[in-house]
N, CA, C and O atoms as CSV, one atom per row, in Angstrom:
chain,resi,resn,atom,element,x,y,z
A,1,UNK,N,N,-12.700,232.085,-33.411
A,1,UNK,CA,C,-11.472,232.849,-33.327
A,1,UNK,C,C,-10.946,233.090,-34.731
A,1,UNK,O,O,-11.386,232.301,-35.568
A,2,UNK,N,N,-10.258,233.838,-35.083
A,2,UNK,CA,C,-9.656,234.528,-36.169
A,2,UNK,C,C,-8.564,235.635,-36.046
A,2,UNK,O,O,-8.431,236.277,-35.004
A,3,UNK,N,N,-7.687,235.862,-37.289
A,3,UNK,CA,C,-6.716,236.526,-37.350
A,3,UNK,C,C,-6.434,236.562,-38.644
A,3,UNK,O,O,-6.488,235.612,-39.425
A,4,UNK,N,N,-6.092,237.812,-38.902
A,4,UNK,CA,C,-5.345,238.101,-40.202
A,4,UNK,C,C,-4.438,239.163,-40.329
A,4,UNK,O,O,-4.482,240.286,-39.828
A,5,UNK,N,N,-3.101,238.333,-41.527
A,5,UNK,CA,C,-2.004,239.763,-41.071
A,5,UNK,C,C,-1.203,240.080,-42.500
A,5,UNK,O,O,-0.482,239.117,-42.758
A,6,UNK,N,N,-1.143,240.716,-43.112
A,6,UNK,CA,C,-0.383,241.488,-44.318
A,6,UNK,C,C,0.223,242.461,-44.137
A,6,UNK,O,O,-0.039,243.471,-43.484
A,7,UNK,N,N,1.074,242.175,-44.730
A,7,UNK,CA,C,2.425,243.297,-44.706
A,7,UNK,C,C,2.601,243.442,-46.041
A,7,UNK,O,O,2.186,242.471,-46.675
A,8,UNK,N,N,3.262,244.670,-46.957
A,8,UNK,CA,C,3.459,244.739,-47.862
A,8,UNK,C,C,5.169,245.995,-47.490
A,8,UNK,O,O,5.425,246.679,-46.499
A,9,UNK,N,N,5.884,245.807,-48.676
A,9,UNK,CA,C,7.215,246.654,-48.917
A,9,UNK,C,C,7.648,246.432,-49.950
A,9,UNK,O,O,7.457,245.411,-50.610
A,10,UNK,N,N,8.565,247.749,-50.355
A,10,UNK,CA,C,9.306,248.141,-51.109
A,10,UNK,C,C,10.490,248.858,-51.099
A,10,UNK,O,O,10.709,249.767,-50.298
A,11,UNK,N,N,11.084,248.575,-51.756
A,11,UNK,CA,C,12.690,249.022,-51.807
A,11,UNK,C,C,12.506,250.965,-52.598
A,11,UNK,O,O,12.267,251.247,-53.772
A,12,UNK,N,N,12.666,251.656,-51.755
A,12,UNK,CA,C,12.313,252.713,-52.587
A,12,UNK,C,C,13.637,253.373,-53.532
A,12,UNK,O,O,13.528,254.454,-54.110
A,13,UNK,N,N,14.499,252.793,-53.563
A,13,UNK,CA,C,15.853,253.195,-54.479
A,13,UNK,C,C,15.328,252.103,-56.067
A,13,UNK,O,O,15.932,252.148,-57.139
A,14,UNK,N,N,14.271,251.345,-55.823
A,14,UNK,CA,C,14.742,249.986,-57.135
A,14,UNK,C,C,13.483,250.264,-57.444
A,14,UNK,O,O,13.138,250.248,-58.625
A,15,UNK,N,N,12.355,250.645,-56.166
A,15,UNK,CA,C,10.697,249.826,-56.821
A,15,UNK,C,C,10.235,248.526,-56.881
A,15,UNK,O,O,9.168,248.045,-57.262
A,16,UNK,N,N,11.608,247.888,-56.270
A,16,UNK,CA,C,11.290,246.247,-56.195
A,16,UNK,C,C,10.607,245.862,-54.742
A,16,UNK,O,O,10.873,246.525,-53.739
A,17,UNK,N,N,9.792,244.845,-54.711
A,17,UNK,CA,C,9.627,244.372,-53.460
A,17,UNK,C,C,10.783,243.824,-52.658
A,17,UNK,O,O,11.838,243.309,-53.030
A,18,UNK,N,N,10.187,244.132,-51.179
A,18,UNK,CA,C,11.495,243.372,-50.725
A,18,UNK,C,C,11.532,242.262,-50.260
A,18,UNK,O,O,10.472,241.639,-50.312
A,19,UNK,N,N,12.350,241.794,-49.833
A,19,UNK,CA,C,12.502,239.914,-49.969
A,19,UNK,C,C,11.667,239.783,-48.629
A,19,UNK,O,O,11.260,240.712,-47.930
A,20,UNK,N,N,11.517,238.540,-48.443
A,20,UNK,CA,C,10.910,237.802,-47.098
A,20,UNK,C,C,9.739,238.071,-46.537
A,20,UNK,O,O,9.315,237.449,-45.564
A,21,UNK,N,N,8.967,239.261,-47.251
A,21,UNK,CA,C,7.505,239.211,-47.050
A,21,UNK,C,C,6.675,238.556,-47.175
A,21,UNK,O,O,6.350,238.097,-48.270
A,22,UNK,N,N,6.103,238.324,-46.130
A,22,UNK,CA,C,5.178,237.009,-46.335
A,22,UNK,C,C,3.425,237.500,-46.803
A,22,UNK,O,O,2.912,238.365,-46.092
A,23,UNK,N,N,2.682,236.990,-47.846
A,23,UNK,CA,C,1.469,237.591,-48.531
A,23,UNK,C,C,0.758,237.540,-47.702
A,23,UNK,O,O,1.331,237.686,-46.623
A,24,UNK,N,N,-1.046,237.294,-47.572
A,24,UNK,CA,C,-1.887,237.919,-46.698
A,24,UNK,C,C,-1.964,236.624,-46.183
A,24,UNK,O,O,-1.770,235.602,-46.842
A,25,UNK,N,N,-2.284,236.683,-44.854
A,25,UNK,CA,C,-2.365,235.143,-43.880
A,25,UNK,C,C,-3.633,235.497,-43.486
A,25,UNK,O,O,-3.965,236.676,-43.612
A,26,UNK,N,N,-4.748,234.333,-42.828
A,26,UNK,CA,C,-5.241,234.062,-42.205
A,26,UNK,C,C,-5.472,233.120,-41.487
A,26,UNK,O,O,-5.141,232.017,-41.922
A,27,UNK,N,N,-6.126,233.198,-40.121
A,27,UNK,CA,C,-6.648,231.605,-39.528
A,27,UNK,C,C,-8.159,231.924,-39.014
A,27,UNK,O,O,-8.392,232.955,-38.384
A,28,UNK,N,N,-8.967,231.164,-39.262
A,28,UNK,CA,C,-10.175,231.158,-38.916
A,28,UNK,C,C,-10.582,229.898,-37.933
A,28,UNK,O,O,-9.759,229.019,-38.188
A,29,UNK,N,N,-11.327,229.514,-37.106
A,29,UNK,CA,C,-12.175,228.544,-36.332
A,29,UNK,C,C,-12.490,228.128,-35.311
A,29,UNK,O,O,-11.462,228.073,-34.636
A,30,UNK,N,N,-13.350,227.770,-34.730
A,30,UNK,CA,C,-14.403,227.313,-34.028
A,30,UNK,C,C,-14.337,226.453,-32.934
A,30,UNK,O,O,-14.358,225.246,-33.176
A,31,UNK,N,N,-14.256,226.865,-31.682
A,31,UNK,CA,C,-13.581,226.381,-30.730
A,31,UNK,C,C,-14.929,225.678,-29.741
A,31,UNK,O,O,-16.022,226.191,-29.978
A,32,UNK,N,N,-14.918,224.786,-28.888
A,32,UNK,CA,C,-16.341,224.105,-28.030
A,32,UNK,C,C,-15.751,223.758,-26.550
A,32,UNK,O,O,-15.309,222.672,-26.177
A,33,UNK,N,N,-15.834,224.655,-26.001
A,33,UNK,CA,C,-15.346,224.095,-24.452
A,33,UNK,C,C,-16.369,223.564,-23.446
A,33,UNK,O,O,-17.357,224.274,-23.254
A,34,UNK,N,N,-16.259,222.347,-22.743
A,34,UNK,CA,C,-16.684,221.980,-21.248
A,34,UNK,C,C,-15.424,222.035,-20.330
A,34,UNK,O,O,-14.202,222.113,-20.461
A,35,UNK,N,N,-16.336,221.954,-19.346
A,35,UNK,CA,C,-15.150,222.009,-18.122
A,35,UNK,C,C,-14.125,220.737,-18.200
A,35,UNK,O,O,-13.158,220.955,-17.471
A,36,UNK,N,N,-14.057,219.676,-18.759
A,36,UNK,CA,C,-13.693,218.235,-19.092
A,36,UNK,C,C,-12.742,218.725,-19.937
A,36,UNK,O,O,-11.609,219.041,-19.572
A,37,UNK,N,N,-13.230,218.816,-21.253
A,37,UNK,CA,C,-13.212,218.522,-22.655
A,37,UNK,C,C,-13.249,219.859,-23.081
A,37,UNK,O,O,-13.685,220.826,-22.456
A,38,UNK,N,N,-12.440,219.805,-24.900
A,38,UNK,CA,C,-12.519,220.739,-25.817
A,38,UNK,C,C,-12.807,220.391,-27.512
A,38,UNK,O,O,-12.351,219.291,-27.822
A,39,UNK,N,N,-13.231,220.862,-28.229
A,39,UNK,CA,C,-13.062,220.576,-29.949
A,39,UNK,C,C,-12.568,221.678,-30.322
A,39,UNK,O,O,-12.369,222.586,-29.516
A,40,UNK,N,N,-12.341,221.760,-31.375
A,40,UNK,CA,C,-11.516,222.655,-32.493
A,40,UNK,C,C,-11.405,222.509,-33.467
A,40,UNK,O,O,-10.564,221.651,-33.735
A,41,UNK,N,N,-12.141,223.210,-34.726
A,41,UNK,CA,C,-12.060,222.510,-36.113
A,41,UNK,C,C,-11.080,224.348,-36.692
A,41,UNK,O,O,-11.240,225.410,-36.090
A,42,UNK,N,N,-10.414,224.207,-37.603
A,42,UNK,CA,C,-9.651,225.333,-37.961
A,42,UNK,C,C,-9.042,225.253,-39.080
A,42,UNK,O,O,-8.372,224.345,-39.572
A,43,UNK,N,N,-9.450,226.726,-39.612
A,43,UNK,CA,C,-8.276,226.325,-41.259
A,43,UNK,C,C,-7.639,227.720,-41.164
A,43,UNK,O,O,-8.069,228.758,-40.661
A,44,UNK,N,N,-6.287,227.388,-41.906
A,44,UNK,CA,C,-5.415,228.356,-42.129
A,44,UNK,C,C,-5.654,228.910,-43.780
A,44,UNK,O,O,-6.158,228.181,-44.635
A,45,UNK,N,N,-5.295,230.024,-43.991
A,45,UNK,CA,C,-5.591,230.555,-45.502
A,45,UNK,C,C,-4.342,231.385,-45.890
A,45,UNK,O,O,-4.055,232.383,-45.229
A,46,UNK,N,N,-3.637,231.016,-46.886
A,46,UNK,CA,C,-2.441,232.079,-47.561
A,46,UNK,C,C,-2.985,232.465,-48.959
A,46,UNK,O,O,-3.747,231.842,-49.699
A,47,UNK,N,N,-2.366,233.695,-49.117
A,47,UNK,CA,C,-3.131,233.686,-50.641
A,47,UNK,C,C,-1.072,233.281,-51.247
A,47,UNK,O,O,0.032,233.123,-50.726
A,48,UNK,N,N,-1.701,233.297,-52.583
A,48,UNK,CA,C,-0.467,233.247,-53.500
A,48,UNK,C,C,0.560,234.198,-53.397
A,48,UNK,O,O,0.038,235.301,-53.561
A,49,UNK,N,N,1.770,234.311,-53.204
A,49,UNK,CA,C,2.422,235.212,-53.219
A,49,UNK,C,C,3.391,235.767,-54.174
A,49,UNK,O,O,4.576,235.625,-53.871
A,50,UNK,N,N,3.107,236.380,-55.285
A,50,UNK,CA,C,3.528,237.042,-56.477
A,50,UNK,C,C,3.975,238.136,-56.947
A,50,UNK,O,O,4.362,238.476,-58.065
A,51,UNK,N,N,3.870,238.693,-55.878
A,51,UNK,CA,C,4.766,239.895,-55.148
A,51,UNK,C,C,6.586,239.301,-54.608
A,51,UNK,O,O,6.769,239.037,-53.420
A,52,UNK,N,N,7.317,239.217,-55.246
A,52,UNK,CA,C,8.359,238.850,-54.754
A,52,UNK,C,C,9.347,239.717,-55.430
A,52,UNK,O,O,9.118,240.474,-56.374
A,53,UNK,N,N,10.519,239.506,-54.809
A,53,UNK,CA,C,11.872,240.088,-54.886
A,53,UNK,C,C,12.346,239.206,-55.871
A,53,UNK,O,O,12.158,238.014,-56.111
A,54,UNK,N,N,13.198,240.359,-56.521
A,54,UNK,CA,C,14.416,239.328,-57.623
A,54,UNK,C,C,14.960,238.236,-57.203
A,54,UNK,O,O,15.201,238.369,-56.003
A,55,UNK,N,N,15.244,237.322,-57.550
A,55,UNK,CA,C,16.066,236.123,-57.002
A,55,UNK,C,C,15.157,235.097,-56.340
A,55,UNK,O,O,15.453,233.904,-56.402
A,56,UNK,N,N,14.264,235.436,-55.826
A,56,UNK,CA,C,13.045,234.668,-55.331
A,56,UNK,C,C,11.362,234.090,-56.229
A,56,UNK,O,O,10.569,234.718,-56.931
A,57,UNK,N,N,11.394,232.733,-55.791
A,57,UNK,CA,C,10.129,232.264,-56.481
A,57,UNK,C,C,8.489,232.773,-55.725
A,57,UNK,O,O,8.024,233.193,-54.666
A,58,UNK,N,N,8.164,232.465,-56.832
A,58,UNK,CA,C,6.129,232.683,-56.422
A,58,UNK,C,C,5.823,231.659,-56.157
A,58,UNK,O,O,6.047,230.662,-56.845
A,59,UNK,N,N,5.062,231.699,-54.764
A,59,UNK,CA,C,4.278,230.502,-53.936
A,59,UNK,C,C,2.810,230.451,-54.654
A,59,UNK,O,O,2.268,231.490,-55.029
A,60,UNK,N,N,2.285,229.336,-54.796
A,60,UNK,CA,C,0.854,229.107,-54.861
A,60,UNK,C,C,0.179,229.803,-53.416
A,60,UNK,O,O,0.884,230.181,-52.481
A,61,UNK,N,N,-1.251,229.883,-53.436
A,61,UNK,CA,C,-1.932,230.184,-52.060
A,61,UNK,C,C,-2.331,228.812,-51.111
A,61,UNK,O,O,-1.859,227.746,-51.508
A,62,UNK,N,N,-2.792,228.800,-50.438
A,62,UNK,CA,C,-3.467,227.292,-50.085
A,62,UNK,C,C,-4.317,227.753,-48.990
A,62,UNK,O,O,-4.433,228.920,-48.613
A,63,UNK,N,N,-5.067,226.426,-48.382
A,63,UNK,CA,C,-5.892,226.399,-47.471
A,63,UNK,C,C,-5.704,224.878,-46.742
A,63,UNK,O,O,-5.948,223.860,-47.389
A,64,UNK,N,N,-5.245,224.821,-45.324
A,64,UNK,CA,C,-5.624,223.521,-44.698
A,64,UNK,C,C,-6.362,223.913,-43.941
A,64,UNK,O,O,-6.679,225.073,-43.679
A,65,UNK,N,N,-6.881,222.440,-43.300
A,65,UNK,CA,C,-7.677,222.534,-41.887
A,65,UNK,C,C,-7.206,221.538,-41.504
A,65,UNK,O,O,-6.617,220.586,-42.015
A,66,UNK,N,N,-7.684,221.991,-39.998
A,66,UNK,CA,C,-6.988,221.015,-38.583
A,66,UNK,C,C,-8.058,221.085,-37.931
A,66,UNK,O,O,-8.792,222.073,-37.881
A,67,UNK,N,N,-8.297,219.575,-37.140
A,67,UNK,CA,C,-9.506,219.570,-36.193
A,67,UNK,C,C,-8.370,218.668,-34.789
A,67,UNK,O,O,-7.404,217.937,-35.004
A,68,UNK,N,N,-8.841,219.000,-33.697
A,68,UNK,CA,C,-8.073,219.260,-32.732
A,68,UNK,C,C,-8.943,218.482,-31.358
A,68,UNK,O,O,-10.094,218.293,-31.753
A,69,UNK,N,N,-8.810,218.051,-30.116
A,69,UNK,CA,C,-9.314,217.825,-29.044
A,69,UNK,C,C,-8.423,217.511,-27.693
A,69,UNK,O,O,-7.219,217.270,-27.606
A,70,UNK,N,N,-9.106,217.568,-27.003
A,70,UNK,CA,C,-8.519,217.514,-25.855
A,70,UNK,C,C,-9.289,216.462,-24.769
A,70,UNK,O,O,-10.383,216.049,-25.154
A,71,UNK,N,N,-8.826,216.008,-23.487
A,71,UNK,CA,C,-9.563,215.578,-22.230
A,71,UNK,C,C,-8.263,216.200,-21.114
A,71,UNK,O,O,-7.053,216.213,-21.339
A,72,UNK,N,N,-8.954,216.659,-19.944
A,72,UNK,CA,C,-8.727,216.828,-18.852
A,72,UNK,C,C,-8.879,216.061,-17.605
A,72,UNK,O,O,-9.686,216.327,-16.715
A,73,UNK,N,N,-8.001,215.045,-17.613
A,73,UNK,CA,C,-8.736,214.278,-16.204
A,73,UNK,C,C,-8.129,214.735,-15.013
A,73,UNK,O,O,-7.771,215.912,-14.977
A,74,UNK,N,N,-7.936,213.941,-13.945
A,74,UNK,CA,C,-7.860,214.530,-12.469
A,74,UNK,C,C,-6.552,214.719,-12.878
A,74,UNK,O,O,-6.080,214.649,-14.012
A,75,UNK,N,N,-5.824,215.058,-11.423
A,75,UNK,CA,C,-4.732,215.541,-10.928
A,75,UNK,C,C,-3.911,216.392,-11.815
A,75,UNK,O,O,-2.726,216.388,-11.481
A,76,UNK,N,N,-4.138,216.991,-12.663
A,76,UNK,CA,C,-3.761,217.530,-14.108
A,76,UNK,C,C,-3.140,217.058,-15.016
A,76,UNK,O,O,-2.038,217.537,-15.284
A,77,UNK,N,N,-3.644,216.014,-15.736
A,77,UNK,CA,C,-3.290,215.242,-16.938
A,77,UNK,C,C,-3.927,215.173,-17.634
A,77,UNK,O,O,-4.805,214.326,-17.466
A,78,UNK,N,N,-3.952,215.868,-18.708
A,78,UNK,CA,C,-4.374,215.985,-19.799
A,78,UNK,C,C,-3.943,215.010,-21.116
A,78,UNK,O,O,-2.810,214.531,-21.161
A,79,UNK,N,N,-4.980,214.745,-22.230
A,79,UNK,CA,C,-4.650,214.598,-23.273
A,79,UNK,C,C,-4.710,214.943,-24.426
A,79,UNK,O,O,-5.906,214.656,-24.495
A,80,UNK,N,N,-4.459,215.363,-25.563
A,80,UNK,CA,C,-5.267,215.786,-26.954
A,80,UNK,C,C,-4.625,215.306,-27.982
A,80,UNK,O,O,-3.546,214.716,-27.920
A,81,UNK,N,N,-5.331,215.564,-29.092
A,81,UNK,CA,C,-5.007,214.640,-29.730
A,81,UNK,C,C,-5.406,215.605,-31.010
A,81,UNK,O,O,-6.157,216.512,-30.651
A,82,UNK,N,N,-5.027,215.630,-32.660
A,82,UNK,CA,C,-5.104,216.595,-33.945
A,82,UNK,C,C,-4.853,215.657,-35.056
A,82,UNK,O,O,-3.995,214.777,-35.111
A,83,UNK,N,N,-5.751,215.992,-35.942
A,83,UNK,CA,C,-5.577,215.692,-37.066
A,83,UNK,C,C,-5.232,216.883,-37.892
A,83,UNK,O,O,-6.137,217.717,-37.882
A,84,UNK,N,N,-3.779,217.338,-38.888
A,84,UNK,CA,C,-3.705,218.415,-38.966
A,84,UNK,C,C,-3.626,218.137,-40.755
A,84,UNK,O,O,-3.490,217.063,-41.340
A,85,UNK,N,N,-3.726,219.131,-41.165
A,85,UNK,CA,C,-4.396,218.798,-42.986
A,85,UNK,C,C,-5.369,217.696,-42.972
A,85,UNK,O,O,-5.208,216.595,-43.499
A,86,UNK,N,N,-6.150,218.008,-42.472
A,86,UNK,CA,C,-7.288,217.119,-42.742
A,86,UNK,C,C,-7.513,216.587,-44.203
A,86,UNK,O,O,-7.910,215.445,-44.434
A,87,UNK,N,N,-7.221,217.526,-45.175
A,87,UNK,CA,C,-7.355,217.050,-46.150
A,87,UNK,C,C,-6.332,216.343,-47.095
A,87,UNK,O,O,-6.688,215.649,-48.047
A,88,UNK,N,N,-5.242,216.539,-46.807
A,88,UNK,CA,C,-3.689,215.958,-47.332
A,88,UNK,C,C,-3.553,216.964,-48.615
A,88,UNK,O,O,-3.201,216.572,-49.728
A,89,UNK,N,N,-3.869,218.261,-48.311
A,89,UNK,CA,C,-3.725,219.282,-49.649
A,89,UNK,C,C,-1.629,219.169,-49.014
A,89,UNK,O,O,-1.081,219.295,-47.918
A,90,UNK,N,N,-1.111,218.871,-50.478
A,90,UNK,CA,C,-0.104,219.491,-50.971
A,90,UNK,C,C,0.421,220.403,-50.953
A,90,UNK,O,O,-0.346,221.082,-51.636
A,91,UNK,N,N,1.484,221.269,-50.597
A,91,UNK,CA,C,1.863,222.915,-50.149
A,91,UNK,C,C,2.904,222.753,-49.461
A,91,UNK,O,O,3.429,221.731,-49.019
A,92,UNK,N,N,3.219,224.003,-49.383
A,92,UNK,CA,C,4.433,224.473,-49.071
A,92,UNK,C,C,4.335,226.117,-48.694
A,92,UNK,O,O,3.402,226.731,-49.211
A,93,UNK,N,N,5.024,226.661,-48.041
A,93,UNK,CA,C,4.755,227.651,-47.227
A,93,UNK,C,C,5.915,228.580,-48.611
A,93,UNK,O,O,6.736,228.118,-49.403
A,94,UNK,N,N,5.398,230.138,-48.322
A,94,UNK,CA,C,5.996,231.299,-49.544
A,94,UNK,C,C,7.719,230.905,-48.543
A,94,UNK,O,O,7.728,230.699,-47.330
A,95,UNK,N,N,9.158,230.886,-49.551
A,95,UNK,CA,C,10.041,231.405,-49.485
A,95,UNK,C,C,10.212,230.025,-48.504
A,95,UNK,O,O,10.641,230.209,-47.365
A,96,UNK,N,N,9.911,228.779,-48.899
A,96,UNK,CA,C,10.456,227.575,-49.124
A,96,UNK,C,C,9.849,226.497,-49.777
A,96,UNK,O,O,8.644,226.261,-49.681
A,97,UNK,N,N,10.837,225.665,-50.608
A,97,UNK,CA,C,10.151,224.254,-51.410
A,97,UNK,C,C,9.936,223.427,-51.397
A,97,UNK,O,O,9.296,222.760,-52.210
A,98,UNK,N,N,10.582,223.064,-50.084
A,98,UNK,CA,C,10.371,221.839,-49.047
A,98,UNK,C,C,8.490,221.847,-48.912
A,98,UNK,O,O,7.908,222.856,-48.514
A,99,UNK,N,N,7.758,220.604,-49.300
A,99,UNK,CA,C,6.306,220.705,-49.461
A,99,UNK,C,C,6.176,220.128,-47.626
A,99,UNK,O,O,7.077,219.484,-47.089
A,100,UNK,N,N,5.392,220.373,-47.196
A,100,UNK,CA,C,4.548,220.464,-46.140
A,100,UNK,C,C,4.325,218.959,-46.229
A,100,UNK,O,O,4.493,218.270,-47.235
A,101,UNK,N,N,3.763,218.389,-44.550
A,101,UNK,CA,C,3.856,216.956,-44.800
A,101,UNK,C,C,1.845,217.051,-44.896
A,101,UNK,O,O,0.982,217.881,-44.610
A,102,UNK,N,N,1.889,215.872,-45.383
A,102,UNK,CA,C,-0.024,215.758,-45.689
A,102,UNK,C,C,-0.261,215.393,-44.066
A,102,UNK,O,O,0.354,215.690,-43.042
A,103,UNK,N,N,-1.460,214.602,-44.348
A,103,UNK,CA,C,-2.622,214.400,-43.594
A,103,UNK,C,C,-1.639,213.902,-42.014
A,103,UNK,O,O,-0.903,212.916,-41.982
A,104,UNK,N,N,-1.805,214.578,-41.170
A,104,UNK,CA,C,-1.141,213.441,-39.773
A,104,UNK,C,C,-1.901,213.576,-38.726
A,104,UNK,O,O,-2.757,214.461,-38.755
A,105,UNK,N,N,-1.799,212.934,-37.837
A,105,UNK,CA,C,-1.809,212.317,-36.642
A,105,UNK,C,C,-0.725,212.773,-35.328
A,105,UNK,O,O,0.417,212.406,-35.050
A,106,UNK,N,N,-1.634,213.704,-34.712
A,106,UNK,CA,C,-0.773,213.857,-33.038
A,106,UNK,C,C,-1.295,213.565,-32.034
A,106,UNK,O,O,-2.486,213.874,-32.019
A,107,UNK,N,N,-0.855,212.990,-30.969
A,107,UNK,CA,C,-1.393,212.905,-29.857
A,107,UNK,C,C,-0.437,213.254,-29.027
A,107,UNK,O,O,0.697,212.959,-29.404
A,108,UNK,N,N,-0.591,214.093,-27.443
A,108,UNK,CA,C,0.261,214.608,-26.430
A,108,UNK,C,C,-0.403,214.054,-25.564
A,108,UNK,O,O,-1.575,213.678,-25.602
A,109,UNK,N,N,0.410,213.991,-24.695
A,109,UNK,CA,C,-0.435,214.193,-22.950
A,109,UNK,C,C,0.346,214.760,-22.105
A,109,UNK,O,O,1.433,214.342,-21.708
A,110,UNK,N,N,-0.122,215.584,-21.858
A,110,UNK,CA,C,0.315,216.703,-20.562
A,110,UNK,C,C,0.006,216.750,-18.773
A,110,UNK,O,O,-1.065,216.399,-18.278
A,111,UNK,N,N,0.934,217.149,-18.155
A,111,UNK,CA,C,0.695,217.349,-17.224
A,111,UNK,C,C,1.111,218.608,-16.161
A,111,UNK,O,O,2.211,219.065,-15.854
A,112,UNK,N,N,-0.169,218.936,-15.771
A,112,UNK,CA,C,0.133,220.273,-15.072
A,112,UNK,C,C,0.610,220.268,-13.423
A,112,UNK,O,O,-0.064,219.594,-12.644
A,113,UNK,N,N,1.501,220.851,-13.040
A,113,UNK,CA,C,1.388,221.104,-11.324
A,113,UNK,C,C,2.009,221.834,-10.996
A,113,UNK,O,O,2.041,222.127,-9.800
């Protein structure tokens, strides 16, 4: 699975970019289904964003990955479970400075009826 999305603007009275655009995104990866069970390994991709509006800072680009699973047992209860930044890369998303948390640990369990 994959996706990618860019937007670009400009202020046509200034020539400046305009604020809150976010640079080119992607997500890429690789999904494994049984009727039981699922895997999921996946990385997200931003490039740098240096294109900005007055008053606003330039983001670095980055890349995480997340690997992901699931179980399905009877009566519809599910569980899954993610490791998300697999790698504990450092970052922060364009048009905030608050850094992103590293390497974690989720687990859910769900139930359907």
């Amino acid at each position: 699975f994959g996706s990618v999305a860019y937007s670009r603007g400009t202020d046509e009275r200034t020539g400046e970019p305009l604020p809150l655009i976010a640079p080119l995104k992607g997500v890429l990866g690789a999904r494994y289904e049984r009727p039981r069970w699922w895997g999921e390994l996946s990385t997200r991709m931003m490039s740098r964003n240096d294109r900005v509006a007055p008053g606003y800072e330039e983001t670095p680009g980055f890349t995480v990955y997340d690997i992901r699973g699931g179980y399905n047992f009877a009566l519809g209860l599910s569980l899954q479970a993610a490791v998300e930044n697999l790698s504990d890369k450092a970052y922060h998303e364009p048009f905030n400075i608050r850094l992103e948390p590293g390497r974690s640990l989720r687990v859910s369990v769900g139930y359907r009826f």
